[in-house]
N, C-alpha and C positions, 0 to 999 in steps of 0.2 A: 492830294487831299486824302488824310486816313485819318476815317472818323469809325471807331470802333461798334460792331452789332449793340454791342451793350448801350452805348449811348442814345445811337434811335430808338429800339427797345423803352427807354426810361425815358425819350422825347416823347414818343406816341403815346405813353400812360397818361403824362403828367396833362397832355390836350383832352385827351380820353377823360379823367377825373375832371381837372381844370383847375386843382388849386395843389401850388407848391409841398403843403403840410400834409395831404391826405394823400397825395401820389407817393410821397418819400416813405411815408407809413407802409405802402401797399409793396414798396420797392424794397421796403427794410433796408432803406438809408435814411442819413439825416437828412433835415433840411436842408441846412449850407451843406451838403455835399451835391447834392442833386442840383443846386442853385448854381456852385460852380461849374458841373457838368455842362448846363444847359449854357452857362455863360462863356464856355469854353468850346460848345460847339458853334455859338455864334459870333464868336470871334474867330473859327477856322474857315467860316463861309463869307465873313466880312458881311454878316446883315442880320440885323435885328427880325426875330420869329415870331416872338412871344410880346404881346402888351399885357404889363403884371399891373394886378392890382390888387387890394387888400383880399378881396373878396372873389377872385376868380384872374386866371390867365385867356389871354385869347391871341388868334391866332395874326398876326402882320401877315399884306400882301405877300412875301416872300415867305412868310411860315407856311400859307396854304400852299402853297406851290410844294415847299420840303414835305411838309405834311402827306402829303400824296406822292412823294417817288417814295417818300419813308414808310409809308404803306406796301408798295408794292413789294420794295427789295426784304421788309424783314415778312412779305408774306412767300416769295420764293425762295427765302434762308427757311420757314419753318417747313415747306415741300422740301426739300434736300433734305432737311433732317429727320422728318419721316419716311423718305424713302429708306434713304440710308439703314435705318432704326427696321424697316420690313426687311431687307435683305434674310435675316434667320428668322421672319414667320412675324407676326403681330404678334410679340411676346412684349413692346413696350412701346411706348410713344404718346402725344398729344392728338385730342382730340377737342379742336374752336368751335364748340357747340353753340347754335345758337334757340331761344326758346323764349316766344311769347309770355307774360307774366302767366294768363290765365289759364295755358296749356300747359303748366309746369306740374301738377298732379295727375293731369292724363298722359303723359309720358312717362311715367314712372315703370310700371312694369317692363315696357319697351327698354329701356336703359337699365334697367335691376338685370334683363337677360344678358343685355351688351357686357356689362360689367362680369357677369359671371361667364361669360363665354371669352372675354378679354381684359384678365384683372392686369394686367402689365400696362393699361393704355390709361395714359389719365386724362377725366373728361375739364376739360374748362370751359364751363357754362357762362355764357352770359345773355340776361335778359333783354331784350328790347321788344318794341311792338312789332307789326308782322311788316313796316316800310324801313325799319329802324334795321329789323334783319335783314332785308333786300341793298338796306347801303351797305352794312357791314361786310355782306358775301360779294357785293362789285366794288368794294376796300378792300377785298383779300384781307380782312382781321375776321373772320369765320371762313370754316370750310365747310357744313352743311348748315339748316338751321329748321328747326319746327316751328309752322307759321299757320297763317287760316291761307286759303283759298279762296280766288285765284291772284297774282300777286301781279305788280305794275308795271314790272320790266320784263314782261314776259319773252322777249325777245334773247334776253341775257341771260335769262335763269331756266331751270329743268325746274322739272316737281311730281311729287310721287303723290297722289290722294291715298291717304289713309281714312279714318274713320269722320263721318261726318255727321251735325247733330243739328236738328229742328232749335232753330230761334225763337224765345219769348217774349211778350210783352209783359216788363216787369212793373203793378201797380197796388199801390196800397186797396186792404180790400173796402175801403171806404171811399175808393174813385167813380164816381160817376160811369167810368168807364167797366169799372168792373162786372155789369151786371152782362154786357156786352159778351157773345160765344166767341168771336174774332174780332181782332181789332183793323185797322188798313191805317196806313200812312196819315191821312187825312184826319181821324180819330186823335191822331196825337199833336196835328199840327197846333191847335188852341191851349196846348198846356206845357208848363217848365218841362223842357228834356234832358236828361244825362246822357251825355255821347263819350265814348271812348275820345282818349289822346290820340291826336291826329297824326302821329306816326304808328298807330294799331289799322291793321288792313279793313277790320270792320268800317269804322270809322269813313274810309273811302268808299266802302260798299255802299254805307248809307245814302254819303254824298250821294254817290250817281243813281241809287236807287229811288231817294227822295225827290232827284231832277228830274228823273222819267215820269214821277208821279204829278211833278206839279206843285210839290210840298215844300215848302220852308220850316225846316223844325224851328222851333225855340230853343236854341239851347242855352240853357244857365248854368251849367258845370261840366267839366271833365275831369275822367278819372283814368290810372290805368288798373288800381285795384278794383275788382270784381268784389269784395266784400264791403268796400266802401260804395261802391255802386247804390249795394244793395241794401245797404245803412241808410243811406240818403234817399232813395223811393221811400222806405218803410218810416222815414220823416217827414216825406211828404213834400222832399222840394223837389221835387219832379220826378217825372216816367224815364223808362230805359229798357232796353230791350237786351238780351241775355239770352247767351246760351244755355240749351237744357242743363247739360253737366252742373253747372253755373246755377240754377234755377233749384236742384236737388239738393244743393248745398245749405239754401240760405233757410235752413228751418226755420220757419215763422208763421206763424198762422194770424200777422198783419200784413201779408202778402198774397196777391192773388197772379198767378204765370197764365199768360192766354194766347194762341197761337194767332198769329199774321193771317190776316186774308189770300193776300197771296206769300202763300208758307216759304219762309225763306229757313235756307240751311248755313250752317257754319262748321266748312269743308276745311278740313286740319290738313297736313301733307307737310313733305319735308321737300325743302328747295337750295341749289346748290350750281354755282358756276356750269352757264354752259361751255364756256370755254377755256377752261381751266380743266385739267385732270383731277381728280379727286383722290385726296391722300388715302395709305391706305385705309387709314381706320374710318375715315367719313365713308369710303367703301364700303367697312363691311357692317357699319352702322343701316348703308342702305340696302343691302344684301338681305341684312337681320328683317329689315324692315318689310323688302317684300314678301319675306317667308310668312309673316306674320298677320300680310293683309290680307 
């Protein structure tokens, strides 16, 4: 069986996106080329992968299964090639970045130094929430990733604390609650809440934090933007809680930010295979990173 890197590579996209026209785009191939590719890899395995449909591909018993060695082999094809690529120094190579939506402005400096201390390394960023990046790093499709604290598989994953920030109660300033110094769990139980998309590690915090309390939110939306968050309190279809950073942002003066009773934090930190070596540039991204904390 010789099924070329290129083709898993353009397998694991097209699952990644989920639709035939927007992967081929991202691939800069055609449609029908990609189309035959993939029909051409499932006639070398003798078994349908993929269920197509107008509107999105998904994955056959036997796709999950390829889906997952074709994770692994093209995540130890890109470790050889950045080793390989270090042999004369970090002068170039890939770096599988991974980064929460809303920590994507606080990482900026941190990664403006990386870049200038390493312009030969190219960074390929990809967003998810902070559970979304815990699968992608025990996927081997990231090699480090910036997340919140503290994360779910802590058994599998390392983590480095970096900088961490006092959590808000975000409410319009014509909430009942508003006149309130601190707000508690409880406070929020009786009104519409916005809760983060539940592969965002907040999101889980709350879970378990709401369960020790006792509390059943209400919740009536999810978001994973932080500006839309903040659009939708300041309309008044419900409360949401925010980080400070997060809270500085949303200039409004039909917003009022109030701290938790008992003060919770939203602890950032970069996290990355514990059992995996770390290529070298996810190295010295975390190298950079301790010098910095």
């Amino acid at each position: 069986m010789n099924i070329p890197i290129k083709t898993l590579h353009c397998f694991l996209r097209l699952v990644e996106i989920g639709n035939f026209t927007r992967a081929a785009e991202q691939l800069y191939l055609t449609q029908p080329t990609l189309s035959k590719m993939i029909q051409r890899l499932e006639e070398t395995l003798d078994q349908q992968l993929l269920i197509r449909s107008n509107q999105k591909v998904e994955l056959t018993q036997a796709g999950q299964i390829f889906h997952a060695s074709a994770s692994q082999i093209m995540g130890q094809w890109h470790r050889m090639e950045q080793e390989l690529a270090n042999l004369s120094g970090l002068k170039s190579g890939h770096l599988r970045l991974g980064v929460c939506p809303m920590m994507s402005t606080l990482t900026i400096d941190l990664l403006t130094k990386f870049r200038q201390t390493y312009p030969g390394v190219e960074i390929n960023m990809q967003e998810y929430g902070g559970y979304g990046c815990e699968q992608a790093l025990l996927a081997d499709t990231l090699d480090i990733a910036f997340t919140a604290l503290p994360v779910t598989n802590s058994e599998q994953l390392s983590a480095l604390p970096l900088q961490g920030y006092p959590l808000k109660a975000c409410l319009p300033v014509s909430h009942p609650l508003a006149a309130k110094a601190k707000i508690s769990w409880q406070d929020l139980a009786p009104y519409p809440f916005i809760l983060y998309n539940e592969d965002f590690s907040l999101a889980k915090q709350f879970a378990r934090l709401t369960k020790e309390a006792g509390v059943t939110l209400n919740i009536a939306f999810r978001s994973g933007q932080w500006d839309f968050l903040g659009a939708m309190v300041e309309e008044g279809m419900g409360l949401a809680i925010l980080p400070e950073p997060i809270c500085n942002k949303l200039h409004s003066n039909r917003l009022v930010f109030l701290p938790m009773e008992n003060e919770l934090f939203w602890q950032l930190g970069l996290i990355w295979r514990n059992n995996l070596p770390l290529t070298p540039a996810a190295e010295a991204l975390l190298t950079l990173s301790r010098q910095r904390t």
